[in-house]
PDB file of N, CA, C and O in Angstrom, chain B, residues numbered from 101:
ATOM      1  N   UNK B 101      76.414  86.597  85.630  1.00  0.00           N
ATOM      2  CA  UNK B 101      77.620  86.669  86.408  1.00  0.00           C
ATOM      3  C   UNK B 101      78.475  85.450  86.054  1.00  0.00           C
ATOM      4  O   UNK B 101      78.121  84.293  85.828  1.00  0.00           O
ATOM      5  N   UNK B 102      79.604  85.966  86.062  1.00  0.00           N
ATOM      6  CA  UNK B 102      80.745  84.561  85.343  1.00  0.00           C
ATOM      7  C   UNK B 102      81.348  84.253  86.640  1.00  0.00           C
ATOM      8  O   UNK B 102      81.989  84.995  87.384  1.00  0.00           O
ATOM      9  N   UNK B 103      80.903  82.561  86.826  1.00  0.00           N
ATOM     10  CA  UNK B 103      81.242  82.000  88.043  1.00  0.00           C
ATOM     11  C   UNK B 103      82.486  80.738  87.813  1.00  0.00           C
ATOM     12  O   UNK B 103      82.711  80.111  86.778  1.00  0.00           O
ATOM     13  N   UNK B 104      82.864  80.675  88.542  1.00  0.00           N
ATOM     14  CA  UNK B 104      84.252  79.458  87.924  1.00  0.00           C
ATOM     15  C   UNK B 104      84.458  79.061  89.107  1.00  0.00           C
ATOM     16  O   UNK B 104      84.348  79.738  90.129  1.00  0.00           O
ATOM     17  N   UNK B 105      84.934  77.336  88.969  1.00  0.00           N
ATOM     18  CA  UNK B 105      85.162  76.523  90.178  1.00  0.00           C
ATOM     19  C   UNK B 105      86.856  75.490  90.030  1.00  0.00           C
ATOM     20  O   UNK B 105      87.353  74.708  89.220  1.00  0.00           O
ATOM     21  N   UNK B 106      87.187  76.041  91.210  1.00  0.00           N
ATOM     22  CA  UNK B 106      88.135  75.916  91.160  1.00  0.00           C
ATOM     23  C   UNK B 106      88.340  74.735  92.406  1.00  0.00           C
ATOM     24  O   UNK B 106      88.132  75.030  93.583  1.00  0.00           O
ATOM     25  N   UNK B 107      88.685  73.654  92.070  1.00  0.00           N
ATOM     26  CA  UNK B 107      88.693  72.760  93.144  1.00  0.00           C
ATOM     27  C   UNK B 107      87.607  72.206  93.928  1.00  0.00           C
ATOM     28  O   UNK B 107      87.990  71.391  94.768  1.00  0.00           O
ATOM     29  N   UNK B 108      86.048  72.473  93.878  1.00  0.00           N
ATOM     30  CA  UNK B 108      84.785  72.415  94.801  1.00  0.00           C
ATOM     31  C   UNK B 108      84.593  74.032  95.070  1.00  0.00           C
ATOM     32  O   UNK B 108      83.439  74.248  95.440  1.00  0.00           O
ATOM     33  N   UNK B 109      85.311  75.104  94.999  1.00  0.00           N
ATOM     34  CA  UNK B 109      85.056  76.594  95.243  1.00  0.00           C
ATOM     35  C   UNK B 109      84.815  77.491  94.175  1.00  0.00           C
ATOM     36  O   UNK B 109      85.773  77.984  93.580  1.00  0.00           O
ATOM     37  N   UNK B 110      83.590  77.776  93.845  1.00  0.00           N
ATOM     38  CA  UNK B 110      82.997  79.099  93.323  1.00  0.00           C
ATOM     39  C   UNK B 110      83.557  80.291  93.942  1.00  0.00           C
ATOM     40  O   UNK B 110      83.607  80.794  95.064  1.00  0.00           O
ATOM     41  N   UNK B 111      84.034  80.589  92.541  1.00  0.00           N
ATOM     42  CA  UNK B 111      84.137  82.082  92.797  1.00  0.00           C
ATOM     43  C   UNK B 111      84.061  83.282  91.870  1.00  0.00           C
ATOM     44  O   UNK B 111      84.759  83.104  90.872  1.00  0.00           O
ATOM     45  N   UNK B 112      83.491  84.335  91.887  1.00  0.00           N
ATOM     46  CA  UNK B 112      82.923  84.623  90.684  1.00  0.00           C
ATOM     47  C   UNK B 112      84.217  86.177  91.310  1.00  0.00           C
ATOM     48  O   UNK B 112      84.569  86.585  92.418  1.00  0.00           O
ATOM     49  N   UNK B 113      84.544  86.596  89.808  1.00  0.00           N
ATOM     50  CA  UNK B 113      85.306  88.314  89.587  1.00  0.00           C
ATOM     51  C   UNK B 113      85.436  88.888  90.850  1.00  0.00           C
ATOM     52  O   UNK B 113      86.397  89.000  91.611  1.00  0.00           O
ATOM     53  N   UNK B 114      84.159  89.259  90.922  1.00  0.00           N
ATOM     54  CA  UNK B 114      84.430  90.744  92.002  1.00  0.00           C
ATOM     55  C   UNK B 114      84.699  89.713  93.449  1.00  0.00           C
ATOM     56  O   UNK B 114      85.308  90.282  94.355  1.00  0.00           O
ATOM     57  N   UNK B 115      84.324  88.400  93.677  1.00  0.00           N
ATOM     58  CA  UNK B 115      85.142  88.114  95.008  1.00  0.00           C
ATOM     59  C   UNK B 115      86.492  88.016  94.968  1.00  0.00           C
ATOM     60  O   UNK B 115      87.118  88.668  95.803  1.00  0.00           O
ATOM     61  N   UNK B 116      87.164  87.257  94.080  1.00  0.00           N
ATOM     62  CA  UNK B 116      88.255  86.570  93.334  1.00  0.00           C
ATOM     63  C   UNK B 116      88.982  88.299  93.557  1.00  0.00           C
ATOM     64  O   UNK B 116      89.927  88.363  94.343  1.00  0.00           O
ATOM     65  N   UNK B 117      88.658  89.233  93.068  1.00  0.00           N
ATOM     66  CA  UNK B 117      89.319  90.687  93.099  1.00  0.00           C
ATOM     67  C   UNK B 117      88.903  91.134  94.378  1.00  0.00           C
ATOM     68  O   UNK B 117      89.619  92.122  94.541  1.00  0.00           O
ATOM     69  N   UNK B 118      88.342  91.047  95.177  1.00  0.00           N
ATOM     70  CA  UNK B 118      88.486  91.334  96.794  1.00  0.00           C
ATOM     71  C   UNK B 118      89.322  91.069  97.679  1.00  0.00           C
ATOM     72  O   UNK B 118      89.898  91.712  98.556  1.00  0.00           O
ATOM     73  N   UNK B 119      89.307  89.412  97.123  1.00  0.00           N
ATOM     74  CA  UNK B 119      90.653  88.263  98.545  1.00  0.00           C
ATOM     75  C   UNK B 119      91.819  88.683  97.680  1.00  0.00           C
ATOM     76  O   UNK B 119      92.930  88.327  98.073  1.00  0.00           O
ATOM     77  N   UNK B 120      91.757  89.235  96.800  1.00  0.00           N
ATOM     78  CA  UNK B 120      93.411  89.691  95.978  1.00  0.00           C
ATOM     79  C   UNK B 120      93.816  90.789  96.816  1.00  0.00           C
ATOM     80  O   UNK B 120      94.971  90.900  97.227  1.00  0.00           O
ATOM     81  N   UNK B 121      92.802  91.684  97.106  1.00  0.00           N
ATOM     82  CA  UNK B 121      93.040  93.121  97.577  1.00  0.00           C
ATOM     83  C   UNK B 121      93.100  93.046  98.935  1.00  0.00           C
ATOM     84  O   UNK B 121      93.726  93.913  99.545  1.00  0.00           O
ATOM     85  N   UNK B 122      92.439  91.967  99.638  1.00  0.00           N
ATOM     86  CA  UNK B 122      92.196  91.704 100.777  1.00  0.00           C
ATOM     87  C   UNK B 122      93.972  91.458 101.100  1.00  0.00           C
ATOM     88  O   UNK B 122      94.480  92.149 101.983  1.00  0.00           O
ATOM     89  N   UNK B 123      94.712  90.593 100.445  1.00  0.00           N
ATOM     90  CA  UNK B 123      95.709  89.569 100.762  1.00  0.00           C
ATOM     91  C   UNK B 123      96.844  91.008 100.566  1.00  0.00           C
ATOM     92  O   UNK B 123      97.847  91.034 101.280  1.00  0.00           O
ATOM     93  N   UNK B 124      96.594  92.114  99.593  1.00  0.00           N
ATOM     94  CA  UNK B 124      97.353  93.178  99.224  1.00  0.00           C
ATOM     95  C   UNK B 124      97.263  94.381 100.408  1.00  0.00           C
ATOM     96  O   UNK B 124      98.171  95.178 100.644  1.00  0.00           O
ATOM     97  N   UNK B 125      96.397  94.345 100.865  1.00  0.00           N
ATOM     98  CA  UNK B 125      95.944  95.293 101.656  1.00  0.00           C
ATOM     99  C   UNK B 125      96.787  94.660 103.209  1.00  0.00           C
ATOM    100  O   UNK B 125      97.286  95.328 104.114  1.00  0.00           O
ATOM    101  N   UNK B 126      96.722  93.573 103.104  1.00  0.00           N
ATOM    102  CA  UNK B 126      97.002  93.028 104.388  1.00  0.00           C
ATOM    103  C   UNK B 126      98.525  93.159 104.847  1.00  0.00           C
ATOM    104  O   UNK B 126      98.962  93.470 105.955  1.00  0.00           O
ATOM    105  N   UNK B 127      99.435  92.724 103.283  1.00  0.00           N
ATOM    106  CA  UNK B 127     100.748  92.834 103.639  1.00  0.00           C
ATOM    107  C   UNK B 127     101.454  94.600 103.940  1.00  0.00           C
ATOM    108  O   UNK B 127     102.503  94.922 104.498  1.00  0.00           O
ATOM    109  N   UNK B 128     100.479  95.376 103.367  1.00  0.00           N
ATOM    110  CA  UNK B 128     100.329  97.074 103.189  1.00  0.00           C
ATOM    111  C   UNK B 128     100.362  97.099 104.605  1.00  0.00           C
ATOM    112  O   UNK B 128     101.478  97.379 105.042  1.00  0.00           O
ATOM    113  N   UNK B 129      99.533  96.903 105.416  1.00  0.00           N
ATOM    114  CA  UNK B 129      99.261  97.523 106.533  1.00  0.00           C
ATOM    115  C   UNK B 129     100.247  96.913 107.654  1.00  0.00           C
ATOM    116  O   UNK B 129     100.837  97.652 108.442  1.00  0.00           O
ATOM    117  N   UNK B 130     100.378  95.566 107.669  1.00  0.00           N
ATOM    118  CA  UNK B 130     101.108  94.877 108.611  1.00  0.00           C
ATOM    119  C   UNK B 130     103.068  95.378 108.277  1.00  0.00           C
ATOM    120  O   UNK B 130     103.928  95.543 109.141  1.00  0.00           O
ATOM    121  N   UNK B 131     103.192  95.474 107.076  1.00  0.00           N
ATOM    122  CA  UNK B 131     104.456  95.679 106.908  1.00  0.00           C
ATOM    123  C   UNK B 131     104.596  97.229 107.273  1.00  0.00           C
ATOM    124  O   UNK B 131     105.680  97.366 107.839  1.00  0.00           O
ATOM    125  N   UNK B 132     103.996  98.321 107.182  1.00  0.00           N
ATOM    126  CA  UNK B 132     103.764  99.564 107.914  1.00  0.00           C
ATOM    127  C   UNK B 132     104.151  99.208 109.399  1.00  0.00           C
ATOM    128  O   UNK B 132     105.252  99.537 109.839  1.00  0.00           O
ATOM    129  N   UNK B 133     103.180  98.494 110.204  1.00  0.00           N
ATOM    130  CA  UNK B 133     103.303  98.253 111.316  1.00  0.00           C
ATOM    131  C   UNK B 133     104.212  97.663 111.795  1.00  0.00           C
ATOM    132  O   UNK B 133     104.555  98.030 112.919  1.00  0.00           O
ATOM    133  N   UNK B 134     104.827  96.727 111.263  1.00  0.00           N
ATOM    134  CA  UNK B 134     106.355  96.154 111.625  1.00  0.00           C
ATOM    135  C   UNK B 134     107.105  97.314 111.902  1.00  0.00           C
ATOM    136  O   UNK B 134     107.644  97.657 112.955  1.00  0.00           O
ATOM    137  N   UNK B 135     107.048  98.008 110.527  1.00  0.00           N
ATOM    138  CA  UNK B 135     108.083  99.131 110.608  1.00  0.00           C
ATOM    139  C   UNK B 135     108.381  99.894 111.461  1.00  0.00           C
ATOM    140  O   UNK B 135     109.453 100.312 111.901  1.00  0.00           O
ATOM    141  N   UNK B 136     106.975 100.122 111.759  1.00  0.00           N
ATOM    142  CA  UNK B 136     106.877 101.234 113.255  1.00  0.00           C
ATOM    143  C   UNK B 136     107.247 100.570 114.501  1.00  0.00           C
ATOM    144  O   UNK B 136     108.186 101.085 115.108  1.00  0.00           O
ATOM    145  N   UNK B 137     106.722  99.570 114.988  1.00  0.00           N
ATOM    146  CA  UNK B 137     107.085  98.369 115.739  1.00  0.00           C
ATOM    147  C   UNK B 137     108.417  98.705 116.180  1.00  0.00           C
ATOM    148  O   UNK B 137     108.645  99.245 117.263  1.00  0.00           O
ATOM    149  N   UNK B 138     109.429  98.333 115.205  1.00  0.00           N
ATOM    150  CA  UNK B 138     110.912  98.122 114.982  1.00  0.00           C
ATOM    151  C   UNK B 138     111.419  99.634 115.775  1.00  0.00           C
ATOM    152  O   UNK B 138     112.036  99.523 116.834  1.00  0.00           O
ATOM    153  N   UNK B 139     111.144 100.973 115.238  1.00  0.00           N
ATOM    154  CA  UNK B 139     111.105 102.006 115.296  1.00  0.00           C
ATOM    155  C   UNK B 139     110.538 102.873 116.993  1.00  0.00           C
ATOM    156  O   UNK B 139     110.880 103.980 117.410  1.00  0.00           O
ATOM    157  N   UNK B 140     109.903 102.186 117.427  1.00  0.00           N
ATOM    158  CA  UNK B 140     109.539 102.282 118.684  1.00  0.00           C
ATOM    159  C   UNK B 140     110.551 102.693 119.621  1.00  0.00           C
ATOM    160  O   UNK B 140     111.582 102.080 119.896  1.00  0.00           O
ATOM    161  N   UNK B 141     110.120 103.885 120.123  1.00  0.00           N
ATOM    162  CA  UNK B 141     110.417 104.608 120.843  1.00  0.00           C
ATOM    163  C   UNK B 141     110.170 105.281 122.072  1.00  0.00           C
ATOM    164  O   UNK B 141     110.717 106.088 122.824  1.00  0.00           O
ATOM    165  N   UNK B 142     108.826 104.434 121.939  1.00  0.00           N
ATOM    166  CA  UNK B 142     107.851 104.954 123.514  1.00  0.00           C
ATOM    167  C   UNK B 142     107.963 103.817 124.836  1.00  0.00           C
ATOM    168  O   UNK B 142     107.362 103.961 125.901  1.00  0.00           O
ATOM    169  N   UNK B 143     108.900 102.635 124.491  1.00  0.00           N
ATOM    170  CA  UNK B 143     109.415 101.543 125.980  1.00  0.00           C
ATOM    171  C   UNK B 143     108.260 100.925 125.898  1.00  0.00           C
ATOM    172  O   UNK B 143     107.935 100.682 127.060  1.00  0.00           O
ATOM    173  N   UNK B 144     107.219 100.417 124.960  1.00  0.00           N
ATOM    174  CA  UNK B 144     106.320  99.362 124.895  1.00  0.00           C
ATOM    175  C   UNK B 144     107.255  98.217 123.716  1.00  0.00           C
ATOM    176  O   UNK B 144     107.282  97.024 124.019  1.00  0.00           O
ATOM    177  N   UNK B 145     107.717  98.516 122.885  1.00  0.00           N
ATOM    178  CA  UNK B 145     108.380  97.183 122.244  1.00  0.00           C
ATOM    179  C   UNK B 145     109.800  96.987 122.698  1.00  0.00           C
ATOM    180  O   UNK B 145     110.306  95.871 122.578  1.00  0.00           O
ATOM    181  N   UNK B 146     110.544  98.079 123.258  1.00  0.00           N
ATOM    182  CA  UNK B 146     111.546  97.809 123.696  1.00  0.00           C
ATOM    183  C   UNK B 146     111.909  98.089 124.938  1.00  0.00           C
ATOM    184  O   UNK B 146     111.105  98.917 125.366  1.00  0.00           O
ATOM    185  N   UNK B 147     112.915  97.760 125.950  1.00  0.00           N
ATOM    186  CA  UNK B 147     113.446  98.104 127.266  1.00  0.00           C
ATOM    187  C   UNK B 147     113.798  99.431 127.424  1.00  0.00           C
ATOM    188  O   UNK B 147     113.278 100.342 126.780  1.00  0.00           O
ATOM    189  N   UNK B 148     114.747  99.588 128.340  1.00  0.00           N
ATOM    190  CA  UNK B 148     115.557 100.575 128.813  1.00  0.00           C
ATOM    191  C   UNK B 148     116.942 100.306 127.627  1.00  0.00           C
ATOM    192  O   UNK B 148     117.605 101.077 126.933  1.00  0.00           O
ATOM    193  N   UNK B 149     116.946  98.694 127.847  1.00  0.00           N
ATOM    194  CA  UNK B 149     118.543  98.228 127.292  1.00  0.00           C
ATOM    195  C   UNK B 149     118.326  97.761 126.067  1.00  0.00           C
ATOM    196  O   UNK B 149     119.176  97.161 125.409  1.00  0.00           O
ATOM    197  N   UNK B 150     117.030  98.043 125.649  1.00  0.00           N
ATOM    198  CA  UNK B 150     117.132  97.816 124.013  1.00  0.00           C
ATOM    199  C   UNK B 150     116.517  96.571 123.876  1.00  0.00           C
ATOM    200  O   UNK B 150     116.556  96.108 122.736  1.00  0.00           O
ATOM    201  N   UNK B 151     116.017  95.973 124.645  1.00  0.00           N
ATOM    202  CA  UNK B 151     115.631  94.448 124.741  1.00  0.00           C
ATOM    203  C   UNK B 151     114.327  94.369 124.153  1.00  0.00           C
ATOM    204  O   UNK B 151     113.492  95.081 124.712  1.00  0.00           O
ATOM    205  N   UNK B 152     113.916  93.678 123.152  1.00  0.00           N
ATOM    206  CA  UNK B 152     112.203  93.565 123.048  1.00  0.00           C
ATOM    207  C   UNK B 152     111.452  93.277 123.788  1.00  0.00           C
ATOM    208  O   UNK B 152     111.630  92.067 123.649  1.00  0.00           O
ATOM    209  N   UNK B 153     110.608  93.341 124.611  1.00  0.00           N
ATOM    210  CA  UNK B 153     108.935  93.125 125.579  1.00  0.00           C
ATOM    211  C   UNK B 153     108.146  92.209 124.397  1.00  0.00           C
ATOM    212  O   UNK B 153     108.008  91.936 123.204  1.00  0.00           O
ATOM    213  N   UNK B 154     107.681  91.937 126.059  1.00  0.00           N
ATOM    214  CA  UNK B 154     106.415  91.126 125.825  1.00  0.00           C
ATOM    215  C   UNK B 154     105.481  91.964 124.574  1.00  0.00           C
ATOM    216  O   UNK B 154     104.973  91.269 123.694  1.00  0.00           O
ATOM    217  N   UNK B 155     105.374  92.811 124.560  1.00  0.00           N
ATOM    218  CA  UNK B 155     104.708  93.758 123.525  1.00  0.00           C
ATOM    219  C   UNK B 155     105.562  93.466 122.220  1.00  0.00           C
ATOM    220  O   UNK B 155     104.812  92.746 121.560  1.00  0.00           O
ATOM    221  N   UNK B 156     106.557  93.617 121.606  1.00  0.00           N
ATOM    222  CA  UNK B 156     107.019  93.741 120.602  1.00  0.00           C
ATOM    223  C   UNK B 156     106.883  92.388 119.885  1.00  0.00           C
ATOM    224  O   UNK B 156     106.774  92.196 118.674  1.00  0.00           O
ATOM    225  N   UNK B 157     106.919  91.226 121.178  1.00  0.00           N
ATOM    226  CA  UNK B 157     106.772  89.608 120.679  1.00  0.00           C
ATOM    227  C   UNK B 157     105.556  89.236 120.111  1.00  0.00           C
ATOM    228  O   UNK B 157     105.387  88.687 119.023  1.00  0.00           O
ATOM    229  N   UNK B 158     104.500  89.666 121.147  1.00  0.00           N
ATOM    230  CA  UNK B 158     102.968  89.231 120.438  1.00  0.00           C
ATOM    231  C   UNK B 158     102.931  90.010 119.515  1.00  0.00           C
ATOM    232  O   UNK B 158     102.642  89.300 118.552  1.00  0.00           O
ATOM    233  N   UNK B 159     103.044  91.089 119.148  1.00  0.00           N
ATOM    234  CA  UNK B 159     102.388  92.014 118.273  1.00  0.00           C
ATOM    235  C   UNK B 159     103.400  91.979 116.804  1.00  0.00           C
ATOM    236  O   UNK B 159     103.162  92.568 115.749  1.00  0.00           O
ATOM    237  N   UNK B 160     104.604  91.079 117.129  1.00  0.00           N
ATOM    238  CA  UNK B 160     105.519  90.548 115.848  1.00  0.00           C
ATOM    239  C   UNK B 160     104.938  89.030 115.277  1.00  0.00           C
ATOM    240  O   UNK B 160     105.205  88.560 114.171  1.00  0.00           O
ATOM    241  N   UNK B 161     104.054  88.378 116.348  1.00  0.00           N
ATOM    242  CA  UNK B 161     103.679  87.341 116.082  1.00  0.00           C
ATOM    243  C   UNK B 161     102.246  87.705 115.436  1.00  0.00           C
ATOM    244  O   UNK B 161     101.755  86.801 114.760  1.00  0.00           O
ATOM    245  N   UNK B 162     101.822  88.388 115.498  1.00  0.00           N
ATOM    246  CA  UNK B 162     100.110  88.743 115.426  1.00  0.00           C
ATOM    247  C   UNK B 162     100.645  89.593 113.768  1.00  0.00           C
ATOM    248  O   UNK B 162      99.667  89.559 113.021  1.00  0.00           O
ATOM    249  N   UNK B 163     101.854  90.286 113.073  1.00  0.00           N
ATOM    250  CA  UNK B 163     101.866  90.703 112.174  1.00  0.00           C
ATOM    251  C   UNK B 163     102.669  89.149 111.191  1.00  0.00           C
ATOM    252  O   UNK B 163     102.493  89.123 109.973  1.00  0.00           O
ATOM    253  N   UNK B 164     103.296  88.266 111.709  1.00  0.00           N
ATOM    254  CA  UNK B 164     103.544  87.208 110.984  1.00  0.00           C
ATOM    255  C   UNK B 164     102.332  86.278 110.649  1.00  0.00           C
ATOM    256  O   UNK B 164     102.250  85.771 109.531  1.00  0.00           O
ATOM    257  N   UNK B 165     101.474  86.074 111.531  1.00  0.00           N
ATOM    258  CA  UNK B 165     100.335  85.581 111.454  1.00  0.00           C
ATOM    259  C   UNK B 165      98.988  86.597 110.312  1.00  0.00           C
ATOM    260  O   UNK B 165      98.069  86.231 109.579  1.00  0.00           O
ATOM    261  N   UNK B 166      99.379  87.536 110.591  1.00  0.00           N
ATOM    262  CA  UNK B 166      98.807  88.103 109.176  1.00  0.00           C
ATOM    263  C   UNK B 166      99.129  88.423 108.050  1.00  0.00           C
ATOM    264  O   UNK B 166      98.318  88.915 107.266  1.00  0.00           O
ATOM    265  N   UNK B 167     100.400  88.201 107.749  1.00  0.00           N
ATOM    266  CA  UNK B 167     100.979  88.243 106.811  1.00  0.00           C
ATOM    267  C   UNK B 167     101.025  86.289 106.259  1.00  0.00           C
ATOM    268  O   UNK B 167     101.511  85.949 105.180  1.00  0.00           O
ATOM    269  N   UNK B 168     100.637  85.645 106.906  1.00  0.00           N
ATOM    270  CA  UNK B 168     100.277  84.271 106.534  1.00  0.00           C
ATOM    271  C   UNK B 168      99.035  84.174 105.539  1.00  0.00           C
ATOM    272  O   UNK B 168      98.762  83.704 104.435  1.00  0.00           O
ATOM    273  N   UNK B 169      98.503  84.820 106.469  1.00  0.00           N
ATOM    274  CA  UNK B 169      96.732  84.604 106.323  1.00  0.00           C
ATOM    275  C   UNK B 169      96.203  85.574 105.283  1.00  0.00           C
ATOM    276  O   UNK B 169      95.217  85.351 104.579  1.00  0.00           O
ATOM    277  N   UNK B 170      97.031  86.794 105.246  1.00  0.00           N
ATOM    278  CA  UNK B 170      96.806  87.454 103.808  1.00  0.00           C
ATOM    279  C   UNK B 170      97.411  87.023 102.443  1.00  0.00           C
ATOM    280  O   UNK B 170      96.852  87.216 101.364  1.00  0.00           O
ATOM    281  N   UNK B 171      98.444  86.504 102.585  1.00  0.00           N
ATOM    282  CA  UNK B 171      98.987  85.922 101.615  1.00  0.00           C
ATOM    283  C   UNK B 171      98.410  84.681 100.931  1.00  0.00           C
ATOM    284  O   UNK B 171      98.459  84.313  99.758  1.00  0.00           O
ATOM    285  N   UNK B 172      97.758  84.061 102.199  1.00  0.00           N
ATOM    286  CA  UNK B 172      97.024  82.644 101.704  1.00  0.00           C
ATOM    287  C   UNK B 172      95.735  83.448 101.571  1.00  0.00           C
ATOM    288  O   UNK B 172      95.114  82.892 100.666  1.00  0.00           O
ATOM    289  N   UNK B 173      95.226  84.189 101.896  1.00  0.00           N
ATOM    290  CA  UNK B 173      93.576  84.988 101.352  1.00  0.00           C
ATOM    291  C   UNK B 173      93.842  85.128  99.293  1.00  0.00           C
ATOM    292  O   UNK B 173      93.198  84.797  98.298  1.00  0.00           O
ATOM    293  N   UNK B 174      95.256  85.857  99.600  1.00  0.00           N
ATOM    294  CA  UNK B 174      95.594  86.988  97.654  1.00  0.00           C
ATOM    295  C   UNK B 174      95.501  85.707  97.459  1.00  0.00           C
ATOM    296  O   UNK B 174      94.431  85.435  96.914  1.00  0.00           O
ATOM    297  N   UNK B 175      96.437  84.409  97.757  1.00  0.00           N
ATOM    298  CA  UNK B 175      96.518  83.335  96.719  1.00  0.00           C
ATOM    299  C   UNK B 175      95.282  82.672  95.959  1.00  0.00           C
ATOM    300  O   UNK B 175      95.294  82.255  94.801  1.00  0.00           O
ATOM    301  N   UNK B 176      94.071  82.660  96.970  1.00  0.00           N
ATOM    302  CA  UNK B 176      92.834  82.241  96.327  1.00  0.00           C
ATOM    303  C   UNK B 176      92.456  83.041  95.287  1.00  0.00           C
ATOM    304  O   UNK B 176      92.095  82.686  94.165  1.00  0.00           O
ATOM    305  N   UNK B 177      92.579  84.346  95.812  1.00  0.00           N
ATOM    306  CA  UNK B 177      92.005  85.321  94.422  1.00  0.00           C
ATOM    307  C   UNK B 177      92.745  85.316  93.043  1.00  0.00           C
ATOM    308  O   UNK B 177      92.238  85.455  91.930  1.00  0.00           O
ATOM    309  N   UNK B 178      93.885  85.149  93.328  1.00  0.00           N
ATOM    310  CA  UNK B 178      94.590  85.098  92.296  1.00  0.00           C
ATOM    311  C   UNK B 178      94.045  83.411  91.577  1.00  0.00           C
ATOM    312  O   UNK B 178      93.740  83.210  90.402  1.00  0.00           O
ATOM    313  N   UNK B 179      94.051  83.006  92.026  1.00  0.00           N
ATOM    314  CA  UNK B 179      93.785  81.109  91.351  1.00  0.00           C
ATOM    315  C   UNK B 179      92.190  81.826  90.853  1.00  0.00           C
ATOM    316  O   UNK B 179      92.130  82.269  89.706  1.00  0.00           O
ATOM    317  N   UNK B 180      91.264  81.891  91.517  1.00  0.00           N
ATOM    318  CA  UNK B 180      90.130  82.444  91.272  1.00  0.00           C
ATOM    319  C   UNK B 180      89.996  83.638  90.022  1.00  0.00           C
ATOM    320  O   UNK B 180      88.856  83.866  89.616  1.00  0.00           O
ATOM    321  N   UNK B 181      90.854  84.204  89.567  1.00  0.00           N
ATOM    322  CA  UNK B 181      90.478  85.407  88.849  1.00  0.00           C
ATOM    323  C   UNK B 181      91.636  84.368  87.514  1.00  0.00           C
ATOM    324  O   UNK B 181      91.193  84.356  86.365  1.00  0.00           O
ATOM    325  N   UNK B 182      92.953  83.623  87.766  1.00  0.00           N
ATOM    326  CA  UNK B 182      93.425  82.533  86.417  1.00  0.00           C
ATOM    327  C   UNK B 182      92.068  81.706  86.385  1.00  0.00           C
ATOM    328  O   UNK B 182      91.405  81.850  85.357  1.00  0.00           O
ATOM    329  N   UNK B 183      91.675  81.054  87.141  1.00  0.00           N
ATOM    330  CA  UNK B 183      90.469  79.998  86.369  1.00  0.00           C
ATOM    331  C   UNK B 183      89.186  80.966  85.389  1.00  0.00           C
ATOM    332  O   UNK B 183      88.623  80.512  84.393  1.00  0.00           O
ATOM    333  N   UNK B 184      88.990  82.085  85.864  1.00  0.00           N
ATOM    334  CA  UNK B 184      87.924  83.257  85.049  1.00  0.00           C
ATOM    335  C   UNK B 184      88.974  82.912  83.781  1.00  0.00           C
ATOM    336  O   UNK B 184      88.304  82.346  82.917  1.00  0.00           O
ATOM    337  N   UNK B 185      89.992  83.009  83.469  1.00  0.00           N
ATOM    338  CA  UNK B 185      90.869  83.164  82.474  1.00  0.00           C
ATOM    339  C   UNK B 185      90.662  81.599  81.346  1.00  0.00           C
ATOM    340  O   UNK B 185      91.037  81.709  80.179  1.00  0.00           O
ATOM    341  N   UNK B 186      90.268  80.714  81.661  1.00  0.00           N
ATOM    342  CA  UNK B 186      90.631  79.693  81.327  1.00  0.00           C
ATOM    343  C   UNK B 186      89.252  79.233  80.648  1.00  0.00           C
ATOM    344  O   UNK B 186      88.089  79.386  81.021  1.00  0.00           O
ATOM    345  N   UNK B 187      89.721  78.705  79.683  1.00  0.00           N
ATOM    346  CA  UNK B 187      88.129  78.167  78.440  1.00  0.00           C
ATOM    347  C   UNK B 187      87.606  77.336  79.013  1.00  0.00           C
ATOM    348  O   UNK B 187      86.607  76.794  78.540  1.00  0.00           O
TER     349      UNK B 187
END
């Protein structure tokens, strides 16, 4: 198995191609969910008067917060799968 260290962190292919997919998968699903979010129509993200709820706030904060944390997940894989690259 071809292992490479990148900074004090091992990481060998098939993880390095997981936290990539992990970080890809993450912005996939959360940016779906924004969408719908936004789109809401059932008076949980929005008012009567159009106003966002308490619902639309956490659950905009809980998709920014994963869209952090996936993005910083792909970035490892990606550094992880350039160092596999490197003599």
């Amino acid at each position: 198995m071809h292992d490479t260290t990148t900074r004090g962190l091992r990481l060998s292919k098939p993880v390095s191609l997981f936290l990539l997919a992990f970080g890809v998968w993450s912005w996939f699903v959360w940016i779906t969910f924004v969408k719908n979010l936004w789109k809401d129509s059932s008076g949980l993200a929005f008012d009567d008067a159009g106003d966002p709820t308490g619902y639309f706030w956490v659950h905009l904060l809980l998709a920014i917060t994963s869209f952090l944390l996936g993005t910083a997940i792909g970035v490892i894989g990606v550094r992880g799968l350039r160092a596999l690259r490197q003599p």
